[in-house]
Every structure is written in C-alpha cells, then in structure tokens.
DSSP file (Angstrom, degrees, kcal/mol; ACC not computed):
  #  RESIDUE AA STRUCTURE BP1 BP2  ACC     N-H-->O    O-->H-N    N-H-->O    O-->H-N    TCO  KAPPA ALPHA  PHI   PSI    X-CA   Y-CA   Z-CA
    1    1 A X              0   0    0      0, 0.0     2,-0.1     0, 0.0     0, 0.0   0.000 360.0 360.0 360.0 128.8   85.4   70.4  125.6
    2    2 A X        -     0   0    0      1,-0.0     0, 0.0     0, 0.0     0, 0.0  -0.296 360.0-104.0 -86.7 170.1   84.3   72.5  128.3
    3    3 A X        -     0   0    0     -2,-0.1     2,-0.1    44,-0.1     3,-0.0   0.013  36.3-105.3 -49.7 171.1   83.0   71.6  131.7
    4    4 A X        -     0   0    0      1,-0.1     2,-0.4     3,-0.0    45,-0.0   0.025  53.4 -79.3 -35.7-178.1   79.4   71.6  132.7
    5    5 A X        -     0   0    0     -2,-0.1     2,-0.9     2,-0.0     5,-0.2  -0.878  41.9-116.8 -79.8 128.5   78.3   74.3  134.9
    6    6 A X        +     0   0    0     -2,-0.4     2,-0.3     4,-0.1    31,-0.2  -0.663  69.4 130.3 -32.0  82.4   79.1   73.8  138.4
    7    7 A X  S  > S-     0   0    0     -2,-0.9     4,-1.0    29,-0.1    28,-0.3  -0.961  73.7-120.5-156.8 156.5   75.8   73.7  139.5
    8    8 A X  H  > S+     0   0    0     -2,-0.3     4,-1.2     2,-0.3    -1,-0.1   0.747 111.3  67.9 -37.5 -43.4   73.2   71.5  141.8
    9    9 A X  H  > S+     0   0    0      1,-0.3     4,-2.1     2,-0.2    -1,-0.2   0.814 109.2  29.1 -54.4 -57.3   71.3   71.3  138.5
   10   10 A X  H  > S+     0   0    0      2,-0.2     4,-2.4     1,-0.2    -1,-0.3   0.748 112.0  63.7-110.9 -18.3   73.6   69.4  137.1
   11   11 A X  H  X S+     0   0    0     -4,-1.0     4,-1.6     2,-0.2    10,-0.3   0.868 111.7  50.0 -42.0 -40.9   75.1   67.5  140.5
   12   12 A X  H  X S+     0   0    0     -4,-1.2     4,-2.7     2,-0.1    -2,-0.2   0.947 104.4  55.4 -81.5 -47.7   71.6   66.4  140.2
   13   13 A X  H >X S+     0   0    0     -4,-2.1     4,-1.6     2,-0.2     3,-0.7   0.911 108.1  49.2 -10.5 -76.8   72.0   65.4  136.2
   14   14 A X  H >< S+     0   0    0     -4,-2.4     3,-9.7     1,-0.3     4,-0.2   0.871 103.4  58.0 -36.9 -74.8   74.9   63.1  137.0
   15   15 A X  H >< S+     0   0    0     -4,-1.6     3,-0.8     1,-0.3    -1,-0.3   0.672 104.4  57.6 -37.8 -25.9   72.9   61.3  140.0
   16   16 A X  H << S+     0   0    0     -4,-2.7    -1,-0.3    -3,-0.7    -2,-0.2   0.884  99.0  59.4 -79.2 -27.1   70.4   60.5  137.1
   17   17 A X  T << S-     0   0    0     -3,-9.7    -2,-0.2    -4,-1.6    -1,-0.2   0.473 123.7-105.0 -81.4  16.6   73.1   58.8  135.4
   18   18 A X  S <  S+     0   0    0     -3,-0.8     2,-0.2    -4,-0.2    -3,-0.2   0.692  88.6 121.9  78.9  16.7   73.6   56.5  138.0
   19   19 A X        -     0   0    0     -8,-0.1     2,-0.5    -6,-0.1    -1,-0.2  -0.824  48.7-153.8-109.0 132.0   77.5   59.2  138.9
   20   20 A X  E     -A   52   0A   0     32,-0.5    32,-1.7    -2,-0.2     2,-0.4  -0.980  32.4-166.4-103.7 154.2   78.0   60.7  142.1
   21   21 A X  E     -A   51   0A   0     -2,-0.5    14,-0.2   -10,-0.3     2,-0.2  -0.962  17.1-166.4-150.7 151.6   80.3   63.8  141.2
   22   22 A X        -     0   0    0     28,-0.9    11,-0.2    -2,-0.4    10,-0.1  -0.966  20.7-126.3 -70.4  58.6   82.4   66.4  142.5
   23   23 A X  E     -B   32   0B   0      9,-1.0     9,-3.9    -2,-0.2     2,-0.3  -0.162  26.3-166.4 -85.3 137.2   84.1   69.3  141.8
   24   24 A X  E     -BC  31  48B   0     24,-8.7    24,-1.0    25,-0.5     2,-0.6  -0.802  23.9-119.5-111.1 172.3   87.8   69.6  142.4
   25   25 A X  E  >  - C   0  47B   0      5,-1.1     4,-1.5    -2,-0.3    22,-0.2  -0.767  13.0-160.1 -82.0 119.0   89.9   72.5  142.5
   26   26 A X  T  4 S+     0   0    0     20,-3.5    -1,-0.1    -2,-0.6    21,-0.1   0.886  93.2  48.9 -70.4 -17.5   92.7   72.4  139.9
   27   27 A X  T  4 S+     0   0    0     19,-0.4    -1,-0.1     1,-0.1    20,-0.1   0.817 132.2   1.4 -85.3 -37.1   94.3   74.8  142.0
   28   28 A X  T  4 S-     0   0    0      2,-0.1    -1,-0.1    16,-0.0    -2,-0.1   0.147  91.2-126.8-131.0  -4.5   94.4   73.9  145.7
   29   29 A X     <  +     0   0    0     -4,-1.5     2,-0.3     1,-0.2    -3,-0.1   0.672  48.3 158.4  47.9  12.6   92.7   70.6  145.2
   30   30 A X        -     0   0    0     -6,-0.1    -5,-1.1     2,-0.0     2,-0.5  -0.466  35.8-139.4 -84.0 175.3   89.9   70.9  147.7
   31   31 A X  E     -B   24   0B   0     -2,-0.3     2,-0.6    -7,-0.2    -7,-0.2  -0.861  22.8-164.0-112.6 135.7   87.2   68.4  146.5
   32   32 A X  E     -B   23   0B   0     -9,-3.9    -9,-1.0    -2,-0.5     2,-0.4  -0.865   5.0-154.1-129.0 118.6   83.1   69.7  146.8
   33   33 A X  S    S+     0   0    0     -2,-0.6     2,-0.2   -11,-0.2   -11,-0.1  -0.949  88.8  29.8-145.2 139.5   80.1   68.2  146.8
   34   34 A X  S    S-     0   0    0     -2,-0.4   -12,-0.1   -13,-0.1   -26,-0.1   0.457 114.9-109.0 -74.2 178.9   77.6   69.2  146.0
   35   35 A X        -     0   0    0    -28,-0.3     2,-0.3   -14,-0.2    -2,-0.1  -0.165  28.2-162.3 -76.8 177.4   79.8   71.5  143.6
   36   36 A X        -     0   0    0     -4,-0.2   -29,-0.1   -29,-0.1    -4,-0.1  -0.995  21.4-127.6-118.2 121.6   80.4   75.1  143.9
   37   37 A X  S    S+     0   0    0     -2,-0.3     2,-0.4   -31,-0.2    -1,-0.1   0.873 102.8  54.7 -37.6 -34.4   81.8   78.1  140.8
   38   38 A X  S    S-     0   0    0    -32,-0.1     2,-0.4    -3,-0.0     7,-0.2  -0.775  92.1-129.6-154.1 132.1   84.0   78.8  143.1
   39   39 A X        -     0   0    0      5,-1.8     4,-0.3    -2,-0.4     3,-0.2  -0.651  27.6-150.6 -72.9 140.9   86.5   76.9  145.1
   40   40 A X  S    S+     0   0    0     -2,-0.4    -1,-0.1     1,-0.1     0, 0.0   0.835  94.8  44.8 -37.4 -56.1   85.8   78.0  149.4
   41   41 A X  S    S+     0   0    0      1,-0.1    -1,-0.1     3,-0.0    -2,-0.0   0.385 132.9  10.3 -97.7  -2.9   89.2   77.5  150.4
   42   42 A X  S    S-     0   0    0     -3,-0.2    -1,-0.1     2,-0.1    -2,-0.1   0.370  89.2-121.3-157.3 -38.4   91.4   79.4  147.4
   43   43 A X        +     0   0    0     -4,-0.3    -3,-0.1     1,-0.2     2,-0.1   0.685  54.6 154.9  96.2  -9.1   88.8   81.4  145.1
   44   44 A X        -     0   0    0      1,-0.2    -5,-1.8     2,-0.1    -1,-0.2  -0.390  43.8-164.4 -93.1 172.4   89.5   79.7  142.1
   45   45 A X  S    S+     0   0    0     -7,-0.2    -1,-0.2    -2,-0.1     2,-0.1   0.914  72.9 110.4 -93.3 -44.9   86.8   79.3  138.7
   46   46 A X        +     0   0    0      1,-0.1   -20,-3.5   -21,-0.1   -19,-0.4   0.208  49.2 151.5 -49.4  74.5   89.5   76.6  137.9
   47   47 A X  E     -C   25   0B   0    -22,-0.2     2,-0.3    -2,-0.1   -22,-0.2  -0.621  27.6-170.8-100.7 166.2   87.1   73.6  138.6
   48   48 A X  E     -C   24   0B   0    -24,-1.0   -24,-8.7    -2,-0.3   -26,-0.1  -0.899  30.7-106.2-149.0 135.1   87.2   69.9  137.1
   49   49 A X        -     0   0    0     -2,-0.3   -25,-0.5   -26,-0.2     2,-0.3   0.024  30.6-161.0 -23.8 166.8   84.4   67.0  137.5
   50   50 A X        -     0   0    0    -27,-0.1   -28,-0.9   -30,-0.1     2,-0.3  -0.608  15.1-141.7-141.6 154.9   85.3   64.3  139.7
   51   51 A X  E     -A   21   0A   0     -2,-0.3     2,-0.3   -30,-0.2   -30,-0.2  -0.654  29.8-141.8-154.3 138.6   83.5   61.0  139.4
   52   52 A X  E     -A   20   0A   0    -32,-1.7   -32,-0.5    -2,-0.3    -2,-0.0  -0.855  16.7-125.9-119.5 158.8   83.1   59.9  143.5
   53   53 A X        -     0   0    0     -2,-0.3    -1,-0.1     2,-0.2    58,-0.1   0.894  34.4-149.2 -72.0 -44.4   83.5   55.9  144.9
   54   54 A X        +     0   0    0      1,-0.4     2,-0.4    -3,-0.1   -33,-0.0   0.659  63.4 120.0  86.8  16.6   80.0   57.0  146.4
   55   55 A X        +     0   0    0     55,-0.1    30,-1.6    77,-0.1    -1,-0.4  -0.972  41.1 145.6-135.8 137.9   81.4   54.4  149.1
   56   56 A X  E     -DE  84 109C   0     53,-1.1    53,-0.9    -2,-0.4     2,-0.4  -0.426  44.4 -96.9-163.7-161.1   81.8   56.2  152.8
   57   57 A X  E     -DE  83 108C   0     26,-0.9    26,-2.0    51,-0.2     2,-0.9  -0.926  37.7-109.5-152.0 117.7   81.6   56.0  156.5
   58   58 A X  E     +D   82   0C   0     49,-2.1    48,-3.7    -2,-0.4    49,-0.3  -0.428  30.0 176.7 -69.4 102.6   78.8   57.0  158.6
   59   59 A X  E    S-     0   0C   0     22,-1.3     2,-0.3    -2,-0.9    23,-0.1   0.993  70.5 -35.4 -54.7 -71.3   79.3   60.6  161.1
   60   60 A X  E     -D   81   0C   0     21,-0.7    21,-3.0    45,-0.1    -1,-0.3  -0.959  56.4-171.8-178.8 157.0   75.6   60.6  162.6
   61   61 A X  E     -D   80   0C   0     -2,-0.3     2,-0.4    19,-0.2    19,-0.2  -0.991  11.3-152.5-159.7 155.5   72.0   59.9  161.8
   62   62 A X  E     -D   79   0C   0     17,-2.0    17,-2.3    -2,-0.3     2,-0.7  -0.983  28.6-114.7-135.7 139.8   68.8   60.3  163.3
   63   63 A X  E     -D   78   0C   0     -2,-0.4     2,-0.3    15,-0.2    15,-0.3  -0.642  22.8-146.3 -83.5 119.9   65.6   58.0  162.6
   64   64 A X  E     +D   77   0C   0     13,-2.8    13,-1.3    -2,-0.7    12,-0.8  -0.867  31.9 158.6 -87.2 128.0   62.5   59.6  160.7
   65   65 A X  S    S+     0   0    0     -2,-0.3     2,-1.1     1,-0.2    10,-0.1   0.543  72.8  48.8-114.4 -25.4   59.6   58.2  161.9
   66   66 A X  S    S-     0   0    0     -3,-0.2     2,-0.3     6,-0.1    -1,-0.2  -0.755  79.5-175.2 -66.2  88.0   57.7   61.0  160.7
   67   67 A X        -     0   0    0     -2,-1.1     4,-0.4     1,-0.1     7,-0.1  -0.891  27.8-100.9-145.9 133.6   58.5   61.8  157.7
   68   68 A X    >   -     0   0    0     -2,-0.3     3,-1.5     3,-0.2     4,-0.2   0.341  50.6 -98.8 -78.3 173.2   57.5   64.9  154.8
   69   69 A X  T 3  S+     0   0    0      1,-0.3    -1,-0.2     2,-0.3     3,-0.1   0.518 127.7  61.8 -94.9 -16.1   54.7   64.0  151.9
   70   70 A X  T 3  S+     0   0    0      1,-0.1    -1,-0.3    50,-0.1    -2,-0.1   0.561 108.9  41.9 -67.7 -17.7   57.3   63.3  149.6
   71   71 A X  S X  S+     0   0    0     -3,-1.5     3,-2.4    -4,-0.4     4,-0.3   0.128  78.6 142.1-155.8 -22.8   58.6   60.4  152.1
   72   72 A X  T 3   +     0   0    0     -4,-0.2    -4,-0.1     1,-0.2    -6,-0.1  -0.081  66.6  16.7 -48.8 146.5   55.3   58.7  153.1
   73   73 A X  T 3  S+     0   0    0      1,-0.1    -1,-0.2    -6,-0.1    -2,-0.0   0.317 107.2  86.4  58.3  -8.7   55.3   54.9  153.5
   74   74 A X    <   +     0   0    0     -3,-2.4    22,-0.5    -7,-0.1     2,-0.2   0.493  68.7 149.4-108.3  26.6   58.7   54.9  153.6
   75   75 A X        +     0   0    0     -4,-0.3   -10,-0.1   -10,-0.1     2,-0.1  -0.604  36.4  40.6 -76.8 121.5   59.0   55.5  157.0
   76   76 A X  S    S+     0   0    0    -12,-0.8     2,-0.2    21,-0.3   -11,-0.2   0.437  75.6 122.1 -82.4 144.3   61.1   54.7  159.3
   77   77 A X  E     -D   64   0C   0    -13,-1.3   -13,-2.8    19,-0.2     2,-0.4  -0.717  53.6-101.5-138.7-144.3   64.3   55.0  157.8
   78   78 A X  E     -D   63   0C   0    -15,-0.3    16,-1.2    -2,-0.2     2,-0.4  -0.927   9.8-147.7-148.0 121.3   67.2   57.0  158.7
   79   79 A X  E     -DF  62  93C   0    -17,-2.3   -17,-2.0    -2,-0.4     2,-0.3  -0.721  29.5-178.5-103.2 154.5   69.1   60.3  157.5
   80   80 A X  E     -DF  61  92C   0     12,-2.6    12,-2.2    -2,-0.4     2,-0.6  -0.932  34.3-127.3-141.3 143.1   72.8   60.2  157.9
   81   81 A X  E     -DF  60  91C   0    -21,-3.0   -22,-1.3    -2,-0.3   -21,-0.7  -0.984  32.2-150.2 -96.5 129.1   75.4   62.4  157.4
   82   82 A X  E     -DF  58  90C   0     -2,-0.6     8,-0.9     8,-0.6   -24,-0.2  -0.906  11.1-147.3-159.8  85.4   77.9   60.4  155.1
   83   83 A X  E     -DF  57  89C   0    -26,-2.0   -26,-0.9    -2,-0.4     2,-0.4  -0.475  35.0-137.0 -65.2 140.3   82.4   61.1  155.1
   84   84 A X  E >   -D   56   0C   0      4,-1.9     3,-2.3   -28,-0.2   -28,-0.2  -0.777  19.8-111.1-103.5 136.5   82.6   60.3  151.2
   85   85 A X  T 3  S+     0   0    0    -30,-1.6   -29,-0.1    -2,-0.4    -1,-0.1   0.820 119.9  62.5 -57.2 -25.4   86.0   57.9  151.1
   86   86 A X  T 3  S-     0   0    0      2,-0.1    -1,-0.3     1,-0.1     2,-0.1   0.522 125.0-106.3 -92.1  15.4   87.5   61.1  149.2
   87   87 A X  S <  S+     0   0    0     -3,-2.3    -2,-0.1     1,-0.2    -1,-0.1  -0.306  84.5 111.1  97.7 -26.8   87.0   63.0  152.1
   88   88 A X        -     0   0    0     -5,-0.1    -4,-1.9    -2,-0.1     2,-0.3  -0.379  59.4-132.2 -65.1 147.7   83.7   65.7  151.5
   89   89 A X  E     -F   83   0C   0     -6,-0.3     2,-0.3   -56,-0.1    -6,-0.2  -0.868  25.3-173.8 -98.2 142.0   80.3   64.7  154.0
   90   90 A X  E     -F   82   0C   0     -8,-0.9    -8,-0.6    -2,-0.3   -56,-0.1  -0.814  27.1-117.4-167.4 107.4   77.0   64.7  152.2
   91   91 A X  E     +F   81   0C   0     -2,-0.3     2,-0.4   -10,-0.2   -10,-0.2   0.077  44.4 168.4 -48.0 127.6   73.7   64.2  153.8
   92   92 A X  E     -F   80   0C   0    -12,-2.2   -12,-2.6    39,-0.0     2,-0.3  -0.989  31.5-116.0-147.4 164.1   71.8   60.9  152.6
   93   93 A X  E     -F   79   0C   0     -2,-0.4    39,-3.4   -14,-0.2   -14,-0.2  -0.708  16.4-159.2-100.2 144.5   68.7   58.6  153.4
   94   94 A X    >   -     0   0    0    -16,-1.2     3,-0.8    -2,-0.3   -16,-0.2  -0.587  17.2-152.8-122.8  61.4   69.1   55.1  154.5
   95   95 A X  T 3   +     0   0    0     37,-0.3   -18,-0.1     1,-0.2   -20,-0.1   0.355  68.7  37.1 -40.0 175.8   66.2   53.6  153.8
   96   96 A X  T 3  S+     0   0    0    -22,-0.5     2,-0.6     1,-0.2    -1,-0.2   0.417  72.0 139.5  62.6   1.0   64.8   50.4  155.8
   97   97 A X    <   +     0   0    0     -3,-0.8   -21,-0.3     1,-0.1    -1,-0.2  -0.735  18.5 167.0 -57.4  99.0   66.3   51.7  159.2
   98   98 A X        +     0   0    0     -2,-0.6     2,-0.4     1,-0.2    -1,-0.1   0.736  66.5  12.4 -93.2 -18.9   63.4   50.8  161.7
   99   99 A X  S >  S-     0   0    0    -23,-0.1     3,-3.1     1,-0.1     4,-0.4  -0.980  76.5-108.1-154.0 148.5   65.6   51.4  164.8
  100  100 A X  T 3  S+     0   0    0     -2,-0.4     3,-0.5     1,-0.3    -1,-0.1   0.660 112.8  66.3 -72.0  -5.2   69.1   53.0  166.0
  101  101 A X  T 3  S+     0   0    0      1,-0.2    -1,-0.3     3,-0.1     3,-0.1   0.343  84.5  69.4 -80.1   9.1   70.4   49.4  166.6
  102  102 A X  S <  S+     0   0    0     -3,-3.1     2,-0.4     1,-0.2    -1,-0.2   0.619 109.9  19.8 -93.8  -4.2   70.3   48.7  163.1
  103  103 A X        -     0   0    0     -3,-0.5     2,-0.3    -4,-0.4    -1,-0.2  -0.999  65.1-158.1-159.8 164.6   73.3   51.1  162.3
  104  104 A X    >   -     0   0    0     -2,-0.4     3,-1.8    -3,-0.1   -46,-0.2  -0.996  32.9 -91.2-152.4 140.3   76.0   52.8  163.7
  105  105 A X  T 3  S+     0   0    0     -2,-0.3   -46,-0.2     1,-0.3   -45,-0.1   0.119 121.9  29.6 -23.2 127.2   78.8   55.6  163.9
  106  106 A X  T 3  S+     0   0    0    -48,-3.7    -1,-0.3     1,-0.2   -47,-0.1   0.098  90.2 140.7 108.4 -33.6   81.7   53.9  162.0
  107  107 A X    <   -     0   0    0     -3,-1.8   -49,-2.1   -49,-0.3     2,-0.2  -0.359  52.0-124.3 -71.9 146.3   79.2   51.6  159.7
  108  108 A X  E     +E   57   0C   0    -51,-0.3    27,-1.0   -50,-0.1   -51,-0.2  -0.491  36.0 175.0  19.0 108.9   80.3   51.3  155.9
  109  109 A X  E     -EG  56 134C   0    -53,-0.9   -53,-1.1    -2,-0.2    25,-0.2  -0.776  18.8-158.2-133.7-168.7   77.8   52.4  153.0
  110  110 A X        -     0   0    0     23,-0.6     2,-0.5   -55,-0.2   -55,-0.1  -0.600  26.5 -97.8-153.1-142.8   77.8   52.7  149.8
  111  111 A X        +     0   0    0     -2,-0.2     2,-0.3    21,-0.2    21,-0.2  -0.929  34.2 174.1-122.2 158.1   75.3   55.1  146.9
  112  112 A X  E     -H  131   0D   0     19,-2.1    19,-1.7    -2,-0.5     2,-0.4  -0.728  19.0-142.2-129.4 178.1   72.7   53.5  145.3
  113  113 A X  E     -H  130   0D   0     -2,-0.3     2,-0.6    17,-0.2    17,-0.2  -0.977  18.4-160.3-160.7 136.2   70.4   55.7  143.1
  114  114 A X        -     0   0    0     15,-5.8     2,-2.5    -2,-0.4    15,-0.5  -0.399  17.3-175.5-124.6  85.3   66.6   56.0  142.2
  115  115 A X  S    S+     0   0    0     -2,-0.6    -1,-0.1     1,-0.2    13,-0.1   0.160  70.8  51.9 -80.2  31.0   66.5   57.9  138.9
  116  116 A X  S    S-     0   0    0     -2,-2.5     2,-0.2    13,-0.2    -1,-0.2  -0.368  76.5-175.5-163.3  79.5   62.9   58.2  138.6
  117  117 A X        -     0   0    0     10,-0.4    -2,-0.1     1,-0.1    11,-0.0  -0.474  33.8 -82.5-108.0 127.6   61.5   59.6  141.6
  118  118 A X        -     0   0    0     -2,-0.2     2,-0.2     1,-0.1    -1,-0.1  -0.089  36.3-119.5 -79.7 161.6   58.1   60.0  142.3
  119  119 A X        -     0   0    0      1,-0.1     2,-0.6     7,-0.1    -1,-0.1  -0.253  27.4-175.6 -74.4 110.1   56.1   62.8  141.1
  120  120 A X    >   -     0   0    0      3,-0.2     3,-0.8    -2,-0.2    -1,-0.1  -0.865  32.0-125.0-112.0 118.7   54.0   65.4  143.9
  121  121 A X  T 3  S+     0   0    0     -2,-0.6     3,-0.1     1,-0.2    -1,-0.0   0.034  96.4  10.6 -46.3 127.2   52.0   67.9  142.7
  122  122 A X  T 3  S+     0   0    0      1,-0.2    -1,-0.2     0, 0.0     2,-0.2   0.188  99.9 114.1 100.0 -44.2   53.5   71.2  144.4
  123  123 A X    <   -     0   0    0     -3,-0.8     2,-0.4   -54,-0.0     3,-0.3  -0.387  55.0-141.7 -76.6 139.9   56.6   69.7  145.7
  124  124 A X        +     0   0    0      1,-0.3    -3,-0.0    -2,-0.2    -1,-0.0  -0.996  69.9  48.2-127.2 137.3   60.0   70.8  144.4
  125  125 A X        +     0   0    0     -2,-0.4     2,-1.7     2,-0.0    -1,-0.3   0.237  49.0 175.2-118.1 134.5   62.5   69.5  143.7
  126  126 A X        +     0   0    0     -3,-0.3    -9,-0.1    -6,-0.1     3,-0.1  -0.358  35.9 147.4 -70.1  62.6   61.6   66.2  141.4
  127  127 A X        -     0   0    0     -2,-1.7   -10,-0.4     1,-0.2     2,-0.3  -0.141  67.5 -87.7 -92.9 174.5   65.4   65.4  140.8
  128  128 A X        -     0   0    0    -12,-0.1     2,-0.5   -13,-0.1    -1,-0.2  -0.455  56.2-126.5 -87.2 139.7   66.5   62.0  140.5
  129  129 A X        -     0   0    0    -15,-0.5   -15,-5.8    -2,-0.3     2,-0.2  -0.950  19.5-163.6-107.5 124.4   67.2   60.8  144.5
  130  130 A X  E     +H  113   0D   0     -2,-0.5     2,-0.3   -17,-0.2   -17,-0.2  -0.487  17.1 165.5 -65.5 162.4   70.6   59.1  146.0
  131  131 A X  E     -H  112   0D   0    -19,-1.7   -19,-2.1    -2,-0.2     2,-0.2  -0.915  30.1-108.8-175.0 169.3   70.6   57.4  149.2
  132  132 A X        -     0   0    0    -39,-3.4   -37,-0.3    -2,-0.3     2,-0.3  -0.547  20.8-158.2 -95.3 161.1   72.9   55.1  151.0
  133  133 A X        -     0   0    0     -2,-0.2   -23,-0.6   -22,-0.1     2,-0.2  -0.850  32.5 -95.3-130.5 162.1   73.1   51.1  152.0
  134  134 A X  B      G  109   0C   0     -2,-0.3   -25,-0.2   -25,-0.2   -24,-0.2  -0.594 360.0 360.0 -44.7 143.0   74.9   48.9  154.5
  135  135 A X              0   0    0    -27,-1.0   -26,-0.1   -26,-0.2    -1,-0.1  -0.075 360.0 360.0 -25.0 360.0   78.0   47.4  153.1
C-alpha cells in the first residue's frame, strides 16, 4: 500500500487522529517533522511514516500575553520550541502558563491534542491543534 503524501495536509490528518508523525528517510535516516517530499540532508523521495512518542524536552519559550483572535481567552500561555525524544524540534503551545516561573529550559512534556478546534470566520488554517503539557 502506498504512503500518504508527504505533506502538512496530511501531518495535520494524523494530529486529528490523536498521531504525531514523521517522515523518515529510508535512505540516510534523517527523521522530519513536519514532513517534507524530499529528505534535506540526502535528496531522497524514499520516505516512510513514523509514528512519534510526542514526549520531549523544552529548548525555549516565550509567554503570550497577547495573543492572535484565534487564541483569545486563552491567554497567557506559553509557546515553546519542543526537542521531540527522537531528535527533530517542533514549535508548540503550552497552555495555562501564566508566568516564566512556571516552566523551564530542561522541563519534560508530552502531546496532547484538540481535534476539533474552533471555527473563525476568515482565519486559516482550521486544522485539528497539538500543544504540549508538563510531565
């Protein structure tokens, strides 16, 4: 059976199915998310899904207190950049973060997933949302 399309489109798919996924290189192994056609490091089409732990380490983050019409009322929380345990970084929200002593470089998260995300007239994209928690 062949693959999906390597695509956002469908990066975003999984994440409605409660999956965060991957793409690896069969060739060189590097692992990408979101995916890519095309491997970075090698050039190859040669891709496969990857299913991810979704479970990570926190790089850096900055507190929104202000925060875009999509995002209203849930304010403050915190966007983070996120080392995935399988090695790739991938940008996430951390909701409930009122202040920068509630988390820290080094902290432990994990995926959770809110597959029905609500609707704004005008705004794109309406995808199904990830975000991160404490461990």
């Amino acid at each position: 059976m062949d693959e999906p399309e390597f695509s956002v489109e469908n990066f975003y798919k999984f994440v409605s199915e409660g999956k965060l996924m991957g793409a690896r290189c069969r060739r060189c192994g590097k692992l990408m998310v979101p995916p890519r056609p095309v491997c970075p490091e090698c050039y190859s089409r040669d891709l496969e899904w990857v299913q991810l732990s979704g479970r990570g380490t926190v790089e850096t983050f900055t507190i929104i207190h202000v925060p875009t019409v999509l995002l209203e009322g849930k304010e403050p929380y915190a966007v983070a950049v996120i080392r995935l345990d399988e090695g790739p970084k991938i940008p996430g929200m951390l909701p409930d973060v009122a202040s920068p002593g509630q988390l820290k470089i080094g902290d432990r998260v994990r995926v959770e997933f809110d597959r029905s995300p609500q609707k704004v007239p005008g705004s794109w994209p309406n995808w199904p949302r990830y975000y991160f928690v404490k461990e």
